[in-house]
C-alpha positions, 0 to 999 in steps of 0.5 A: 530470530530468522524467518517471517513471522506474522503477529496479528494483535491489537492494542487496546481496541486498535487492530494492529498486524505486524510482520517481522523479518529476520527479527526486524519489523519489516511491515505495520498495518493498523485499523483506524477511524478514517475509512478504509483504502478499499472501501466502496460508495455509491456517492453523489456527485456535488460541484466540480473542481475547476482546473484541478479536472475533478468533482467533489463528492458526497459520501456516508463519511464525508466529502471525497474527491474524484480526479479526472471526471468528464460528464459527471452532472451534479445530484448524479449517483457514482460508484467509487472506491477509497483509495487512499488515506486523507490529510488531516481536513481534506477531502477522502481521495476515491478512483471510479475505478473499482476493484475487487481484491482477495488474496488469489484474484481480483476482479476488474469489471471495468476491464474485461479479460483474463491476465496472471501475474507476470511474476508466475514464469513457469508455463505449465504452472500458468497453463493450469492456473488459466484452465482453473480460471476459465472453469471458475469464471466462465459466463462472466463479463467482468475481468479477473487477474490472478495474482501471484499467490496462486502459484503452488495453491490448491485449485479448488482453493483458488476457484472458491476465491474467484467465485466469492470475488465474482459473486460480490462484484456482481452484487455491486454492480449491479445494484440499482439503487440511487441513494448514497450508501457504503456499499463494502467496507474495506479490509482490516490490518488483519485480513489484509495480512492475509491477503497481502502477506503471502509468503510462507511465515510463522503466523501468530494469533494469541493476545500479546504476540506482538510485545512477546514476539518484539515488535512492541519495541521495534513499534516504539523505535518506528515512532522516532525519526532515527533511523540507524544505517550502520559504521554510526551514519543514519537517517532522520525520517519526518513529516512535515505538513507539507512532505516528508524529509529524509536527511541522511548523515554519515556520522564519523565517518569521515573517509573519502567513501562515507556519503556514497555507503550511506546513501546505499545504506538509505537506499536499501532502507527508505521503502521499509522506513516509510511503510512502518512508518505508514508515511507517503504523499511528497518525500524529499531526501537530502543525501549525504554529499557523494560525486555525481558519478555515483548517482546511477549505482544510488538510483539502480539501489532505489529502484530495487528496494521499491520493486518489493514494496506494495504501495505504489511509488514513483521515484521522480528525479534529482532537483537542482539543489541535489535533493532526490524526490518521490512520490508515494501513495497515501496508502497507510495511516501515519504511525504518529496519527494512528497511536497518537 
């Protein structure tokens, strides 16, 4: 089956979106109940973290925790927004820095200034998009970004979408209010497909789309650490409490070339592995065994498969064993914990 294909469904009450690529699920995103990446508090500061260059906070949900603070009193009321999923007993992760994200714009009100996607090459095309933005933005003190998505949309379509985001960032902000409170609930599997997902696809509505259109097996096989890299050589995908090993092996292949085809095949393979998997935090892979000559072409691999990939990755190096670490945002609900 070739071409994109969008399922949103759900299973029993669990919101699910789905994204299938050339018959393959290439992106899962399920609702659960922690609280959601996007999310905003007005929380309330509580004690600081000394050495670690943080404070705790108090939150409607829970403790969360804010990195890299200064001047933050105990009692004081702070905005912040959830941005990222929590370990299993810590603390929700939240940044001071917050955005307001839609499918066109997003709204930075601590950053003021007018920026387009570098992705948008074509000048009269960013030309129109600033004269549109300009229009839809005039007066505001608040920085807005449009994001790739607008190339080719409709003006109005667009100028609706930065209103509306305008419109709620002025609405937060500026909020007097002193109590703890959830001030925006983050977006959903579903809406966040339609916001993330904006490249032409078939879209799919009705209930049962995902056992119908295949991903309810392809669901299944992401639960497993298998992952298969072609000429019989895979790679083993599993979390741990403390990281995420990847263990590649070439299987029979037993010529002169087989650990530098497989380590390309996981190259090409990891980021998708990991989002439908919904795996970040340390992840360290364990290649098969390849000359150090080759190095370069695996990381050149790597490099490019992430550039695609939404959640923010930082690929870190070569360890003195010979292992390759990364480190991902915690940015999606682990597969194993979100179907338990």
């Amino acid at each position: 089956m070739k071409g994109r294909t969008i399922i949103l469904d759900h299973l029993g009450e669990v919101e699910i979106a789905a994204l299938m690529v050339d018959g393959k699920l290439d992106d899962l995103l399920i609702d659960s109940d922690a609280p959601r990446p996007g999310t905003v508090y007005r929380a309330i500061a509580d004690r600081p973290v000394k050495g670690q260059g943080g404070v705790f906070l108090k939150t409607p949900n829970g403790s969360a925790f804010l990195r890299q603070i200064k001047g933050l009193a105990p009692g004081q009321p702070i905005l912040v927004q959830v941005s990222g999923y929590a370990e299993p007993g810590k603390a929700i992760p939240v940044t001071a820095k917050v955005l307001f994200k839609s499918r066109f714009a997003i709204v930075t009100p601590d950053a003021p200034g007018l920026n387009i996607s570098r992705s948008i090459k074509d000048e009269g095309e960013r030309d129109r998009l600033l004269e549109i933005a300009h229009d839809a933005a005039e007066g505001t003190a608040h920085g807005l970004i449009l994001r790739s998505s607008c190339a080719g949309a409709g003006a109005e379509e667009i100028a609706d979408d930065i209103a509306a985001m305008l419109t709620l960032a002025a609405t937060v902000v500026e909020d007097a209010s002193t109590e703890m409170e959830v001030l925006i609930e983050g977006d959903g599997p579903h809406v966040l497909a339609w916001r993330e997902w904006t490249a032409p696809a078939e879209v799919v509505t009705e209930a049962g789309g995902l056992e119908s259109r295949g991903a309810l097996d392809a669901l299944e096989d992401a639960k497993g650490a298998v992952v298969g890299l072609g000429g019989g050589a895979s790679m083993y995908v599993e979390p741990t409490r403390a990281l995420v090993a990847v263990d590649v092996n070439t299987g029979n292949d037993a010529s002169l070339a087989a650990g530098i085809k497989a380590n390309m095949a996981c190259a090409r393979l990891l980021a998708r592995a990991l989002r439908v998997r919904g795996l970040g935090g340390q992840i360290t892979l364990d290649l098969a065994p390849m000359p150090k000559k080759d190095r370069r072409a695996f990381e050149n691999a790597l490099r490019s498969a992430f550039r695609g990939d939404e959640v923010e990755t930082a690929l870190v190096g070569w360890t003195p064993l010979g292992h390759y670490e990364l480190q991902r945002k915690r940015a999606r609900v682990p597969l194993s914990e979100a179907l338990a």
